[in-house]
mmJSON file of the N, C-alpha and C atoms, coordinates in Angstrom:
{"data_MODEL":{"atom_site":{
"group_PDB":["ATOM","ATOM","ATOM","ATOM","ATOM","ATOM","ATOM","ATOM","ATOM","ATOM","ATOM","ATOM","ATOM","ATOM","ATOM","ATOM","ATOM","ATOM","ATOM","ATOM","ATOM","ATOM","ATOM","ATOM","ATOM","ATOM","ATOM","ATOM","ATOM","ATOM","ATOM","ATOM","ATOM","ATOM","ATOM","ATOM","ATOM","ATOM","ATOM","ATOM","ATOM","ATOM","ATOM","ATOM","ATOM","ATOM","ATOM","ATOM","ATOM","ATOM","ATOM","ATOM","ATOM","ATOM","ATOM","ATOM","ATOM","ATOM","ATOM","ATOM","ATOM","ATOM","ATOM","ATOM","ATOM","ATOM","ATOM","ATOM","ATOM","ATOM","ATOM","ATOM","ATOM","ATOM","ATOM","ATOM","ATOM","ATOM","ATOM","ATOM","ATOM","ATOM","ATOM","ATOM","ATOM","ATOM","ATOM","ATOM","ATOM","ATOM","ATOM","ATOM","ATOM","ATOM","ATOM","ATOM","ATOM","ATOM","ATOM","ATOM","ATOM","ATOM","ATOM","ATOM","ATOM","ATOM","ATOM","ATOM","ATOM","ATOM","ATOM","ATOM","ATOM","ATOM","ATOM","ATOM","ATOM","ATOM","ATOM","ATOM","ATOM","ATOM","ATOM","ATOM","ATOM","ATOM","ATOM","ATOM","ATOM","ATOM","ATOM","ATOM","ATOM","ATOM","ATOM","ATOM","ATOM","ATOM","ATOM","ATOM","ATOM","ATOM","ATOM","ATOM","ATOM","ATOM","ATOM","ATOM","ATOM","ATOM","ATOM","ATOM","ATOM"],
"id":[1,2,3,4,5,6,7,8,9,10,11,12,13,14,15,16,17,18,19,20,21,22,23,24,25,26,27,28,29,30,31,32,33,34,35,36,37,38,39,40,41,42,43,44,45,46,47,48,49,50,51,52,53,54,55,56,57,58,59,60,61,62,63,64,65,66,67,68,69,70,71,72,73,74,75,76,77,78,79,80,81,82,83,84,85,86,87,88,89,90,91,92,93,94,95,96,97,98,99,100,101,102,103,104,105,106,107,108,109,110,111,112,113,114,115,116,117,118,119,120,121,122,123,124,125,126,127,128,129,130,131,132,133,134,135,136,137,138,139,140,141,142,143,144,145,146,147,148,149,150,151,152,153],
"type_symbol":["N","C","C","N","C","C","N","C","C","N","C","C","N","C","C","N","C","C","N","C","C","N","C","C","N","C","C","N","C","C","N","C","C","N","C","C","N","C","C","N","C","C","N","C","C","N","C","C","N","C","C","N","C","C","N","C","C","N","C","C","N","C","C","N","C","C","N","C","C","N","C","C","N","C","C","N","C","C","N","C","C","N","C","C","N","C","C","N","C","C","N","C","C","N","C","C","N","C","C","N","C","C","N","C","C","N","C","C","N","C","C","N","C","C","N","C","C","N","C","C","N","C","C","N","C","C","N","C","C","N","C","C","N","C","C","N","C","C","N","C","C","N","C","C","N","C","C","N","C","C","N","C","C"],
"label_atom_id":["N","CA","C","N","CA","C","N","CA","C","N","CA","C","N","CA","C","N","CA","C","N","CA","C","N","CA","C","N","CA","C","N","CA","C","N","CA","C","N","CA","C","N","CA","C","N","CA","C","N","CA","C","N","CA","C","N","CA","C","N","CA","C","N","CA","C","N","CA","C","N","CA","C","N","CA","C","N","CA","C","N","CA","C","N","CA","C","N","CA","C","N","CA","C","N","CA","C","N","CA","C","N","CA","C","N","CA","C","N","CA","C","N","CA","C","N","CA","C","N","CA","C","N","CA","C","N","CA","C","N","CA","C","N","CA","C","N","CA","C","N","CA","C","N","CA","C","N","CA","C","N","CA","C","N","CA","C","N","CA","C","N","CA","C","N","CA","C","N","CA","C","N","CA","C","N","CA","C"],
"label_alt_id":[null,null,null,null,null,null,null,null,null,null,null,null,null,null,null,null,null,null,null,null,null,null,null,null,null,null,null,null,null,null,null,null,null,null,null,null,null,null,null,null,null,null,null,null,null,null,null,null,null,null,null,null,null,null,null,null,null,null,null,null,null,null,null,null,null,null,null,null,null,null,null,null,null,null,null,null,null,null,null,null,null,null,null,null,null,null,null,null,null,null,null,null,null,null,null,null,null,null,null,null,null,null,null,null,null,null,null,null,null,null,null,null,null,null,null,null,null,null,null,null,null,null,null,null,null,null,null,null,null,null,null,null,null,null,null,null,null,null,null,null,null,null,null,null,null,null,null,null,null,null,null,null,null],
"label_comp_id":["UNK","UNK","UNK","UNK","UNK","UNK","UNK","UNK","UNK","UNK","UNK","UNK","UNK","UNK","UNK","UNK","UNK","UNK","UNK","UNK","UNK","UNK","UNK","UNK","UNK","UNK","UNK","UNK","UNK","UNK","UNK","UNK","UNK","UNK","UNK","UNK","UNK","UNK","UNK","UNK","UNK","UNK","UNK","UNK","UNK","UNK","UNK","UNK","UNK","UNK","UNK","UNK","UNK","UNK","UNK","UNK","UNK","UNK","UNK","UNK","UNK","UNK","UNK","UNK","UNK","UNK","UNK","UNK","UNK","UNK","UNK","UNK","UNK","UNK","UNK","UNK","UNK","UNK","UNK","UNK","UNK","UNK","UNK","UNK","UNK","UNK","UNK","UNK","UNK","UNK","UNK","UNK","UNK","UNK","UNK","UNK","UNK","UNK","UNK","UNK","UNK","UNK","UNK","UNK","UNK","UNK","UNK","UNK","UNK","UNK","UNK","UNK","UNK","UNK","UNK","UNK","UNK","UNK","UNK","UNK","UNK","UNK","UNK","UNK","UNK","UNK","UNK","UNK","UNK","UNK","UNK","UNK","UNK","UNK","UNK","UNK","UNK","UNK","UNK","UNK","UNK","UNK","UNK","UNK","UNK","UNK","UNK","UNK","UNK","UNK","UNK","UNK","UNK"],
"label_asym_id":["A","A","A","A","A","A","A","A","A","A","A","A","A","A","A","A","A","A","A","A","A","A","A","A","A","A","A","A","A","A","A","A","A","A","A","A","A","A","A","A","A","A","A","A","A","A","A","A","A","A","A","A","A","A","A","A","A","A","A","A","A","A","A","A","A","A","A","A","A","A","A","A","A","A","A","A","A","A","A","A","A","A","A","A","A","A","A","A","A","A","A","A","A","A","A","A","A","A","A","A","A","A","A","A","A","A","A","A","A","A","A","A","A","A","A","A","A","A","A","A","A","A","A","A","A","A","A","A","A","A","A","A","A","A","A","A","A","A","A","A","A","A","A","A","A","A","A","A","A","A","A","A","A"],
"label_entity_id":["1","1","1","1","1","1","1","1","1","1","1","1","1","1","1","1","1","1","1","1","1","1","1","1","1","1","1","1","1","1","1","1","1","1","1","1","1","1","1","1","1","1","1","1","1","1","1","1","1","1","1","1","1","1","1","1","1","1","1","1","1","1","1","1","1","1","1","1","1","1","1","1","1","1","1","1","1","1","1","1","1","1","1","1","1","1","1","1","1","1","1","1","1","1","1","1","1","1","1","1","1","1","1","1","1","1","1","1","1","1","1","1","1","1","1","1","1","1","1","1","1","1","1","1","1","1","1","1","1","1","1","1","1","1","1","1","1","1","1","1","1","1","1","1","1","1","1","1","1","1","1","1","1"],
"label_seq_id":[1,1,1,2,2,2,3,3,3,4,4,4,5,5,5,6,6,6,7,7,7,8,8,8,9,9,9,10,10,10,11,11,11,12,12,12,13,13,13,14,14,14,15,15,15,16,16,16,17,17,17,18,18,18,19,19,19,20,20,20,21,21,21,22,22,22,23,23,23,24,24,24,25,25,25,26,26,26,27,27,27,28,28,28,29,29,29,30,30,30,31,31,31,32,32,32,33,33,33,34,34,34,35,35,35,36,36,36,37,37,37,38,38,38,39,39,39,40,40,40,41,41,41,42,42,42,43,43,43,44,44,44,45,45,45,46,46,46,47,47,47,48,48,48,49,49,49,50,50,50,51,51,51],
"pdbx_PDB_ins_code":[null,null,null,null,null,null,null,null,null,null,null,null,null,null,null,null,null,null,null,null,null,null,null,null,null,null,null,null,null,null,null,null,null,null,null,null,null,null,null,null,null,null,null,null,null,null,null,null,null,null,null,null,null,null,null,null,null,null,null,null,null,null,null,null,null,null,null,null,null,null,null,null,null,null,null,null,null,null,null,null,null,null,null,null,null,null,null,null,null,null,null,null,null,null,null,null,null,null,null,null,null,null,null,null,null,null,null,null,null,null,null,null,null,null,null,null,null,null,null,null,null,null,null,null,null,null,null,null,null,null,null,null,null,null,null,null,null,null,null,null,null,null,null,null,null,null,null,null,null,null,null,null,null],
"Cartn_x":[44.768,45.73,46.75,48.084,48.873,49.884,50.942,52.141,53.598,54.382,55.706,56.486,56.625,56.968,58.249,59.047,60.433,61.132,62.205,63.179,63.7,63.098,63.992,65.37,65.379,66.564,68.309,67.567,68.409,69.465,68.79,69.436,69.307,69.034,69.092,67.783,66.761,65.702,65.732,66.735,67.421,66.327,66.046,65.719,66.553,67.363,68.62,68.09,68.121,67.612,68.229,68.006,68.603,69.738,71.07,72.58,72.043,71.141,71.13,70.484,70.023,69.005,70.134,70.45,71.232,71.045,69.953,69.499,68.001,68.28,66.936,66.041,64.784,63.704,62.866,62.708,61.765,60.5,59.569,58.177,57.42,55.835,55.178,55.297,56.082,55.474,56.611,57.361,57.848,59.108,59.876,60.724,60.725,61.153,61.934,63.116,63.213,65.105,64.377,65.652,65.849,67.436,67.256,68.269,69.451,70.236,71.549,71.322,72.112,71.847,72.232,71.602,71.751,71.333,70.616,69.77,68.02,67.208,65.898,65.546,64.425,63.864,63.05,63.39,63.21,61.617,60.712,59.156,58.986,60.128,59.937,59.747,60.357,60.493,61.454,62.366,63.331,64.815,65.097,66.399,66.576,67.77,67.789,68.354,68.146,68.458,69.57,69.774,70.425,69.848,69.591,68.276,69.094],
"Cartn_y":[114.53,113.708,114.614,114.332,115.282,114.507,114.611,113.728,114.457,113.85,114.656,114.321,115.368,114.7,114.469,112.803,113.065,113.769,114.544,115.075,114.123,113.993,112.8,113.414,114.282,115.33,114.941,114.933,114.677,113.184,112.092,111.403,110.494,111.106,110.104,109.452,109.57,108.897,107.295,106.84,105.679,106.004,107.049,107.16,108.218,107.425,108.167,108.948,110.254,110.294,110.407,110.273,109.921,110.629,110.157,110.478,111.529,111.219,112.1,113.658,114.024,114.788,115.817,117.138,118.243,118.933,119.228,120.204,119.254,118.764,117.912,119.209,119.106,119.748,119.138,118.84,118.338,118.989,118.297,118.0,117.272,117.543,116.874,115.596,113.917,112.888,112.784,113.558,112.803,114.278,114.233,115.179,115.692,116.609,116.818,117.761,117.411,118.254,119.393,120.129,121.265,120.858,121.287,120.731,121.763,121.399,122.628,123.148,123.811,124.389,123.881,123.524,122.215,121.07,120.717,119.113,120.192,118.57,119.309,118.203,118.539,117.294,116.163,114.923,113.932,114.066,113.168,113.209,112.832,111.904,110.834,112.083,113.381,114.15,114.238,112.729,112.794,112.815,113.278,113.365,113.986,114.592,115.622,114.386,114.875,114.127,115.941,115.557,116.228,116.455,117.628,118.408,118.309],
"Cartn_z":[126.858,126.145,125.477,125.386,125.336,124.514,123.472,123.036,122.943,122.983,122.546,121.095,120.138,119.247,119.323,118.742,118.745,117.58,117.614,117.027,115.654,114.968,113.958,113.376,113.375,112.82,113.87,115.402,116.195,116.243,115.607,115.467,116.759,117.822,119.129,119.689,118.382,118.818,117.841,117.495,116.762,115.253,114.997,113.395,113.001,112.11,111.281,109.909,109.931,108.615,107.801,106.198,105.243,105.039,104.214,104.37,103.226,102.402,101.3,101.032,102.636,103.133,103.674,103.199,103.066,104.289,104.534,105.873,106.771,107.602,108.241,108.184,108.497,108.911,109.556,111.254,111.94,111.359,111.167,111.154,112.541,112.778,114.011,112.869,113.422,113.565,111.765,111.821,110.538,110.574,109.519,109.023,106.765,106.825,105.337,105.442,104.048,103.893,103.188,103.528,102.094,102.107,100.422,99.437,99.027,99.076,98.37,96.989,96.869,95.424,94.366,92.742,92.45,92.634,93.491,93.865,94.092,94.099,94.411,94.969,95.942,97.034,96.072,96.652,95.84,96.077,95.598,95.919,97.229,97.503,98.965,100.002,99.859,100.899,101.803,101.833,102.507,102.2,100.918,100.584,99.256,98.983,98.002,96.65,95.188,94.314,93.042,92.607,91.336,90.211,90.113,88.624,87.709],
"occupancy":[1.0,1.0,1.0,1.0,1.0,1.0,1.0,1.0,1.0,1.0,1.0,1.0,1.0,1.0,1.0,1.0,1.0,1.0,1.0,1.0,1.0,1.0,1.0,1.0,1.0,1.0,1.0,1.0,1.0,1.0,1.0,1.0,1.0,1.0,1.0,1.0,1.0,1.0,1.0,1.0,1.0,1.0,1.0,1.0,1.0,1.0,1.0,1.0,1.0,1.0,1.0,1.0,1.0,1.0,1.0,1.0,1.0,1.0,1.0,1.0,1.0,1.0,1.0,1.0,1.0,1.0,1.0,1.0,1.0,1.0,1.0,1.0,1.0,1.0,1.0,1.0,1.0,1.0,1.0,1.0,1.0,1.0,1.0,1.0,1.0,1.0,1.0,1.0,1.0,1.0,1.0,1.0,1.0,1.0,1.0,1.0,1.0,1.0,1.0,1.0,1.0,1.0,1.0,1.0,1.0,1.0,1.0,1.0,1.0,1.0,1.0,1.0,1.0,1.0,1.0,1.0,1.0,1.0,1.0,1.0,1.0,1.0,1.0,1.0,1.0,1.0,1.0,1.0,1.0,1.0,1.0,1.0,1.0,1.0,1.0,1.0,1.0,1.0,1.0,1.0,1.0,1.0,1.0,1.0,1.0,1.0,1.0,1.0,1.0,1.0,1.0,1.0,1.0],
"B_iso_or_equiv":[0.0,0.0,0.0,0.0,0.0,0.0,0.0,0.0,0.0,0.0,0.0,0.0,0.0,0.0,0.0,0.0,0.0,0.0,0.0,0.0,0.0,0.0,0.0,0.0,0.0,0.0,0.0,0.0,0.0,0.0,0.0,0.0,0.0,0.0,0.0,0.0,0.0,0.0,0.0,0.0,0.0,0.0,0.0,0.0,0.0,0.0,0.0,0.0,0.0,0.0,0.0,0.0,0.0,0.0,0.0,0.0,0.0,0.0,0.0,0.0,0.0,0.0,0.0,0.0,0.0,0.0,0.0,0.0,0.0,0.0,0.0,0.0,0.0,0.0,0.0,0.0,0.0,0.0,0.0,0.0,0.0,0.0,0.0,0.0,0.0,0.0,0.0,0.0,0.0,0.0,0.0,0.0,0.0,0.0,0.0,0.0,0.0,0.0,0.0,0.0,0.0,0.0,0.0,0.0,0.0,0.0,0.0,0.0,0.0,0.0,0.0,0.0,0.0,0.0,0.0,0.0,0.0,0.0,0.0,0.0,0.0,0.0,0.0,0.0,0.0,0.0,0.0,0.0,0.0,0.0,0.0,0.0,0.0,0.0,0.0,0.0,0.0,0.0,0.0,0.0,0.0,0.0,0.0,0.0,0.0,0.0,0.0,0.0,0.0,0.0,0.0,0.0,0.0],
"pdbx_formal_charge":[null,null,null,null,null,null,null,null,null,null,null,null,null,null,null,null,null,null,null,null,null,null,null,null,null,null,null,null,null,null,null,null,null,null,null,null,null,null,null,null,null,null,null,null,null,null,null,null,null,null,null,null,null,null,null,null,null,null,null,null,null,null,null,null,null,null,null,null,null,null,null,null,null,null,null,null,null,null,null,null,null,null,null,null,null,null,null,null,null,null,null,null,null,null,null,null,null,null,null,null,null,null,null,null,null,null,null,null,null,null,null,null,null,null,null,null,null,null,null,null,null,null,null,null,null,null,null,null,null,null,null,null,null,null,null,null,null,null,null,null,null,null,null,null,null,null,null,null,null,null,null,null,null],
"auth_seq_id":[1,1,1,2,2,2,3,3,3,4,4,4,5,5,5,6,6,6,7,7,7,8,8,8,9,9,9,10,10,10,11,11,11,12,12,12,13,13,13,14,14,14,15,15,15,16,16,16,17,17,17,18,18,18,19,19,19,20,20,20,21,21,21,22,22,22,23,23,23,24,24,24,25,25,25,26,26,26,27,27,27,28,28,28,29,29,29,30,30,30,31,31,31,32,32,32,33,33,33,34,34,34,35,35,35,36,36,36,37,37,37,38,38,38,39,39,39,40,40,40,41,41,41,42,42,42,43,43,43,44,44,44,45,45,45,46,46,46,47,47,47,48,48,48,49,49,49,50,50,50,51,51,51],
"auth_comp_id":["UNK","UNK","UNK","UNK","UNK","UNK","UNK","UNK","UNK","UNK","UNK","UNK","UNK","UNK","UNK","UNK","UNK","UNK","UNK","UNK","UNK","UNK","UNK","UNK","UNK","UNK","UNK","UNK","UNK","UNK","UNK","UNK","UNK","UNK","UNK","UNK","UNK","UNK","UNK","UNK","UNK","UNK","UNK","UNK","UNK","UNK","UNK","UNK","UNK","UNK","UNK","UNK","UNK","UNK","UNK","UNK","UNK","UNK","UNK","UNK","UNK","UNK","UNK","UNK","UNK","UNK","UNK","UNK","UNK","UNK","UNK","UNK","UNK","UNK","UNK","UNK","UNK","UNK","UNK","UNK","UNK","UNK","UNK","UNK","UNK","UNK","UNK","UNK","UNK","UNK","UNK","UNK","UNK","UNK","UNK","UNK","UNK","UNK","UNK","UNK","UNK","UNK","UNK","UNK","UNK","UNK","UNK","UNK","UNK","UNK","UNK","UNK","UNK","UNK","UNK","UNK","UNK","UNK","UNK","UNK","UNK","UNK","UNK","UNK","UNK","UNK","UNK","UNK","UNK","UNK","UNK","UNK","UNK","UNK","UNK","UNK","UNK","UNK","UNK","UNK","UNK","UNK","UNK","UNK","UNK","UNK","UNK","UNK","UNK","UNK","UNK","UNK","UNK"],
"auth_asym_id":["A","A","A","A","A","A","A","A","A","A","A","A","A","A","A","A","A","A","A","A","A","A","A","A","A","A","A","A","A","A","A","A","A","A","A","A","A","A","A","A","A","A","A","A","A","A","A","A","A","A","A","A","A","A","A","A","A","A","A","A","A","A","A","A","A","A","A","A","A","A","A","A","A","A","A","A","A","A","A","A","A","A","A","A","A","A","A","A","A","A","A","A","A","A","A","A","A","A","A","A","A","A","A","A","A","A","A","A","A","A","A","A","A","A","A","A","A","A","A","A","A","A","A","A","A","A","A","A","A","A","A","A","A","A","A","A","A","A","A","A","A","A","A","A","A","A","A","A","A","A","A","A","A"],
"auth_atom_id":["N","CA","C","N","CA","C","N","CA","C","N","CA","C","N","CA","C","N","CA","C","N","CA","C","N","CA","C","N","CA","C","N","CA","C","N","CA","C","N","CA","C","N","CA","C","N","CA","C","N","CA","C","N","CA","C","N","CA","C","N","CA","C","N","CA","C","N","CA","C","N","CA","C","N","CA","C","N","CA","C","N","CA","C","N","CA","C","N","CA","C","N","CA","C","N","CA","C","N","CA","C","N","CA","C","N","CA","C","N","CA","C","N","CA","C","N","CA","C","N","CA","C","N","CA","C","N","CA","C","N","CA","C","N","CA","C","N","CA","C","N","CA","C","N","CA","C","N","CA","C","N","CA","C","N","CA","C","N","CA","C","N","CA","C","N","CA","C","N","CA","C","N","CA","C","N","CA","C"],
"pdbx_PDB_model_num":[1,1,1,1,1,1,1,1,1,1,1,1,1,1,1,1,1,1,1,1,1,1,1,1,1,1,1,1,1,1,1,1,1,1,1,1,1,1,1,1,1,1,1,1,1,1,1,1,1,1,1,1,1,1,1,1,1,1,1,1,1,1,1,1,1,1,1,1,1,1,1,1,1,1,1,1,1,1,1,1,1,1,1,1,1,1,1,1,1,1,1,1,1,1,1,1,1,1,1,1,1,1,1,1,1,1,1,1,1,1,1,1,1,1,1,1,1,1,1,1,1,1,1,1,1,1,1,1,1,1,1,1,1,1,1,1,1,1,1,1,1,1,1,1,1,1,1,1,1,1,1,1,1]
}}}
């Protein structure tokens, strides 16, 4: 048994990730951001907020 993970970062697997998410970071089966300088990753994991 074998799977492929999709790219969520890519955008063309129709999961958009969040507008608020600075740098995607594919993950197996999910994604997170890293954040610019000045913001810090929200708890959700998926988008940066302002410290």
């Amino acid at each position: 048994y074998s799977f492929s993970d999709i790219n969520e970062c890519l955008g063309e697997s129709g999961v958009d990730y969040d507008k608020d998410c600075h740098e995607c970071i594919n993950t197996i089966g999910s994604y997170t951001c890293r954040c610019d300088d000045g913001y810090e990753l929200h708890p959700n994991g998926t988008s940066c907020q302002g410290q």
